[in-house]
C-alpha positions as a printed NumPy array, in Angstrom:
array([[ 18.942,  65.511,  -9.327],
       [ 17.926,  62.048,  -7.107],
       [ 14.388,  62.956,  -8.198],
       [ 14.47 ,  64.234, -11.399],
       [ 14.326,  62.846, -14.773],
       [ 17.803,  61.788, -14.748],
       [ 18.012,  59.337, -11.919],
       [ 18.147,  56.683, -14.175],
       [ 20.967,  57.691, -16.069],
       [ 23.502,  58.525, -13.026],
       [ 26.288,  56.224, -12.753],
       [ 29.517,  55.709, -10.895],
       [ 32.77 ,  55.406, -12.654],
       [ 34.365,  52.04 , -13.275],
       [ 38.098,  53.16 , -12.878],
       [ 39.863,  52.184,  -9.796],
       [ 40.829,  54.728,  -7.148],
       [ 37.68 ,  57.01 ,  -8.763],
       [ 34.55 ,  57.317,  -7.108],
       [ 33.223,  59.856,  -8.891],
       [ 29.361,  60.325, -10.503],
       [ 28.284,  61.064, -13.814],
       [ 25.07 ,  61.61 , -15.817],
       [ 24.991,  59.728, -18.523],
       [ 23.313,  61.456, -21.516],
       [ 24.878,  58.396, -24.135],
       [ 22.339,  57.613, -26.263],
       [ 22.038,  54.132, -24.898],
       [ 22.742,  54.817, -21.413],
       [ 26.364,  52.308, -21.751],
       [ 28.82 ,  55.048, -20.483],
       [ 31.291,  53.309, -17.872],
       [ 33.59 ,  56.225, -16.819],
       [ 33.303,  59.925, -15.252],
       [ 35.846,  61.279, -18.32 ],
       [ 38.324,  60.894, -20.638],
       [ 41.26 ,  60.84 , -18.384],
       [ 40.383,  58.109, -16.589],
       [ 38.901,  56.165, -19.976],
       [ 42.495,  56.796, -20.918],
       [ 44.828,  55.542, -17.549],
       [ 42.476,  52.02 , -17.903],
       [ 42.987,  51.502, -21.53 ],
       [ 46.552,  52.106, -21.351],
       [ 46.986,  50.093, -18.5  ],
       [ 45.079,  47.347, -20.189],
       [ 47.023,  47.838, -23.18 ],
       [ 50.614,  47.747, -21.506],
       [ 49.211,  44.711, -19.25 ],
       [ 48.897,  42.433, -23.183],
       [ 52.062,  43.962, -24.124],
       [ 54.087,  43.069, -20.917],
       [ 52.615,  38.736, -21.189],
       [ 53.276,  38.591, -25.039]])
């Protein structure tokens, strides 16, 4: 994998407390997290954060 045509495209996920890696086969390479569960727990953090100082 290191060496093959995808080492560009591995990443490591943004979320905190995850340190997994990913291949990112988007088709313009902008994918930030390992899945949709932890896409999910920051976006509804986020969204409870602007909810909580409004």
């Amino acid at each position: 994998m290191l060496g093959g045509d995808f080492r560009d495209r591995l990443g490591v996920c943004t979320a905190p407390h995850c340190d997994r890696v990913y291949v990112d086969v988007s088709r313009n390479g902008t994918r930030r997290f390992c899945g949709t569960a932890c896409q999910n727990r920051v976006k509804t953090a986020a969204f409870r954060a602007r909810g909580r100082t409004a």
